[in-house]
Residue frames as a rotation matrix with the C-alpha (Angstrom) as fourth column:
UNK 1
0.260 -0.954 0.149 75.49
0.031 -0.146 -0.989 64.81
0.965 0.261 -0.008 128.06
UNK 2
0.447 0.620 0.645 74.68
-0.704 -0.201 0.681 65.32
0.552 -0.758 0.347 131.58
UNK 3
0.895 0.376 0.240 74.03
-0.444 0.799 0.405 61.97
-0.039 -0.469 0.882 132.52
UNK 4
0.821 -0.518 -0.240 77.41
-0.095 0.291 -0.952 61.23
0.563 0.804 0.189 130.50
UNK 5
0.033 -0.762 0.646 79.39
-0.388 -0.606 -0.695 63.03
0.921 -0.228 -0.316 132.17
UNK 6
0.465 0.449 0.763 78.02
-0.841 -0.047 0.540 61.68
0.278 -0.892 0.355 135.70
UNK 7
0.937 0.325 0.125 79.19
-0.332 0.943 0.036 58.18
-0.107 -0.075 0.991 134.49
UNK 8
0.658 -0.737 -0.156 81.99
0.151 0.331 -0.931 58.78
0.738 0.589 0.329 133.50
UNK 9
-0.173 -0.196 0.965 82.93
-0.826 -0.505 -0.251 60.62
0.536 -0.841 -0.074 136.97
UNK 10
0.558 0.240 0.794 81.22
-0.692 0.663 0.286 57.32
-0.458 -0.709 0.536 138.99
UNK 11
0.879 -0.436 -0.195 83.68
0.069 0.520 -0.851 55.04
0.472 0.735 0.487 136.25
UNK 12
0.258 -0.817 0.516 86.31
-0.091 -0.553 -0.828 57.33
0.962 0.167 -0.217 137.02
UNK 13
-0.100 -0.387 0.917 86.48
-0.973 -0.155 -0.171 56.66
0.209 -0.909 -0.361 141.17
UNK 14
0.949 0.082 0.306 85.29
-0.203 0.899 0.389 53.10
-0.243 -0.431 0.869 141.10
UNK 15
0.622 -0.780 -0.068 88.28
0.503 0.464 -0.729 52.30
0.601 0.419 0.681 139.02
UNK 16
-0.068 -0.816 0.575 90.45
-0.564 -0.444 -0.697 54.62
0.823 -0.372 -0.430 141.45
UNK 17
0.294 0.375 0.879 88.96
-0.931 0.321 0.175 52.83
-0.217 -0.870 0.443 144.39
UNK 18
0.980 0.055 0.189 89.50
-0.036 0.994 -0.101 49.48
-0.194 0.092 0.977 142.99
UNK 19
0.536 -0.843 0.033 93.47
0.099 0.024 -0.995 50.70
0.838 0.537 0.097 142.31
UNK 20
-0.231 -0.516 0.825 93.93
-0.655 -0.544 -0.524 52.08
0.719 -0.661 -0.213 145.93
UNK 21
-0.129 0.020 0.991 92.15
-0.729 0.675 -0.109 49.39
-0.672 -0.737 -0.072 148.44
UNK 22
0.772 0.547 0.325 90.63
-0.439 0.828 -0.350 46.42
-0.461 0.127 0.878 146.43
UNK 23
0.396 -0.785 -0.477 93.95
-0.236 0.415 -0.879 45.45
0.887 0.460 -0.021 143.81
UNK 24
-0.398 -0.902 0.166 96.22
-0.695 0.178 -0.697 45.59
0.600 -0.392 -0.698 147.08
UNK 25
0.155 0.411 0.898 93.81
-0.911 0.411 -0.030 43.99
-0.382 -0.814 0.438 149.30
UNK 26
0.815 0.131 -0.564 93.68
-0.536 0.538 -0.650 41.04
0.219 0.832 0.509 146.39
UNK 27
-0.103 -0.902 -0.418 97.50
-0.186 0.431 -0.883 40.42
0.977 -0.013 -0.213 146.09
UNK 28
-0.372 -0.340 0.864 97.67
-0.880 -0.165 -0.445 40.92
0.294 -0.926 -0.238 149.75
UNK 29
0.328 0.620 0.713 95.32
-0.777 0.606 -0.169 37.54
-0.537 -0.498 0.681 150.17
UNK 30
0.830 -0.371 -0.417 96.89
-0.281 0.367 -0.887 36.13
0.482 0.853 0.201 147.06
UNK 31
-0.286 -0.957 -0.053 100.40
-0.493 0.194 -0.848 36.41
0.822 -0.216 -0.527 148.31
UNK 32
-0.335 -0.104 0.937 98.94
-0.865 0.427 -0.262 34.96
-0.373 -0.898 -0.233 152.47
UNK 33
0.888 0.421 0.187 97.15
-0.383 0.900 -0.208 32.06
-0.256 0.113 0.960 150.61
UNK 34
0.469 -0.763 -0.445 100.31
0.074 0.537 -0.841 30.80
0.880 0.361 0.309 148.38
UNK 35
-0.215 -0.935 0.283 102.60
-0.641 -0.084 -0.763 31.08
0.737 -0.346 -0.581 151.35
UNK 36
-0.068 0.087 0.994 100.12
-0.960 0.267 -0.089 29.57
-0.273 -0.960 0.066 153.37
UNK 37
0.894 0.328 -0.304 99.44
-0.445 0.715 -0.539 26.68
0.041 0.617 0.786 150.88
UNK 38
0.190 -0.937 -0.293 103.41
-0.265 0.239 -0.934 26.31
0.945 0.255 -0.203 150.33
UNK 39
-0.553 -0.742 0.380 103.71
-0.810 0.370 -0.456 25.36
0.198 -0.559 -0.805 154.31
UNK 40
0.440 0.796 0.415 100.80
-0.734 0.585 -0.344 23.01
-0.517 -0.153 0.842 154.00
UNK 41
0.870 0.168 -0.463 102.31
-0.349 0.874 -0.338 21.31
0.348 0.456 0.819 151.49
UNK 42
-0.510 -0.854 0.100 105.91
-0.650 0.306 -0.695 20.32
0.563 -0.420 -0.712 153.71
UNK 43
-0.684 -0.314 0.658 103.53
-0.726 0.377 -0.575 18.62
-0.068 -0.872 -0.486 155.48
UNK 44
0.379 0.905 -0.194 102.13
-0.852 0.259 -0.456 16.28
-0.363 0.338 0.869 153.17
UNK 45
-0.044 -0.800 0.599 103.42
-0.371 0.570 0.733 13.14
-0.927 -0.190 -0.322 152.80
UNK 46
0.468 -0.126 0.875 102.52
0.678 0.686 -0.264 12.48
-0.567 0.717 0.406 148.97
UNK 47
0.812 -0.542 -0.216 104.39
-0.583 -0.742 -0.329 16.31
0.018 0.394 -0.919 147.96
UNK 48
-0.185 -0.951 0.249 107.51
-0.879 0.273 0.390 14.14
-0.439 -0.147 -0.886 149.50
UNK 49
0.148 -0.080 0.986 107.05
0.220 0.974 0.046 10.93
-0.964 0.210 0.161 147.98
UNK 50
0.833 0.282 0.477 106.70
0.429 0.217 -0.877 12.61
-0.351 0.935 0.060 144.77
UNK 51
0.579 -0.816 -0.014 110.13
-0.813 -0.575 -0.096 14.52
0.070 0.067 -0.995 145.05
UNK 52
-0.071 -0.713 0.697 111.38
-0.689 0.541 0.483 11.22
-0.721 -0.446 -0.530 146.13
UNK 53
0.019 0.001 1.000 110.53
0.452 0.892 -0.010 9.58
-0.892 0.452 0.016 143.17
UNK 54
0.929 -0.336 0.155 111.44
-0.133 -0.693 -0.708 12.46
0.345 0.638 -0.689 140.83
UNK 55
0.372 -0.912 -0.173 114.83
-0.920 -0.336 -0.204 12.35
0.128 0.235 -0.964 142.22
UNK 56
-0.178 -0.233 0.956 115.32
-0.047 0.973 0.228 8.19
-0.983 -0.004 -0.184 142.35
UNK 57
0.720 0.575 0.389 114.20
0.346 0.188 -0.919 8.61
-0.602 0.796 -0.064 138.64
UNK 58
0.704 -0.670 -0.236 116.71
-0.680 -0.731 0.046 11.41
-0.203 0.128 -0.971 138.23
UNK 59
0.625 -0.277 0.729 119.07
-0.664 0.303 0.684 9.66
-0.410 -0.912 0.005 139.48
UNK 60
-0.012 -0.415 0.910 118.84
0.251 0.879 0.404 6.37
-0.968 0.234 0.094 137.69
UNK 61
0.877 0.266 0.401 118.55
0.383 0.118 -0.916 7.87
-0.291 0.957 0.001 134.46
UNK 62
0.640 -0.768 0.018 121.81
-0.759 -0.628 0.170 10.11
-0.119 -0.123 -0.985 134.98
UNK 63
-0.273 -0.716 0.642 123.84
-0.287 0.698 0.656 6.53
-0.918 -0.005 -0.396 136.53
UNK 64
0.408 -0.095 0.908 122.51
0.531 0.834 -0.152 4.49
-0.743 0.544 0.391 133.40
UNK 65
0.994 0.099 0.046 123.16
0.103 -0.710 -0.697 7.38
-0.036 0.697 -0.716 130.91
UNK 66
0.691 -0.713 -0.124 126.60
-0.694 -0.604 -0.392 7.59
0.204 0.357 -0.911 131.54
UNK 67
0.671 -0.049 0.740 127.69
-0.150 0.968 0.200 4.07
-0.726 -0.245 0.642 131.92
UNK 68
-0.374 -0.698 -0.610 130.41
-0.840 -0.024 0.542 2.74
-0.393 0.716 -0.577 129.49
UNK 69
0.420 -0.001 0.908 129.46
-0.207 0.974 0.097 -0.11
-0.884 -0.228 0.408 127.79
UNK 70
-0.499 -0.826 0.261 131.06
-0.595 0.546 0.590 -2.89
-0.630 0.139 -0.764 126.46
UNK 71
0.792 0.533 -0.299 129.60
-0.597 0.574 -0.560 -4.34
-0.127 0.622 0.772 123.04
């Protein structure tokens, strides 16, 4: 019961420890990677090409879509 008890106590701080530095440390690298990723990709030139051919797609489906036409 002893031993139980011992484990549950060493359980009981890793998981505090892992709530108080390791979780924030985590996000905290999480959140520098995505921001740093997000200015990497402005400075790729196939991120823009594909925005530029998402919105020329846009685009022409919208102009042909609302054409009138004339059977």
């Amino acid at each position: 019961m002893l031993i139980l008890f011992i484990l549950f106590l060493l359980v009981f701080a890793v998981l505090r420890g892992f709530f108080k530095f390791i979780l924030p440390l985590v996000i905290a690298i999480i959140a520098l990677k995505l921001i740093f990723s997000s200015i990497l990709l402005l400075f790729n030139l196939h991120f823009w090409m594909l925005l530029l051919s998402v919105g020329f797609f846009t685009w022409l489906i919208v102009t042909v879509s609302s054409q009138k036409r004339n059977y």
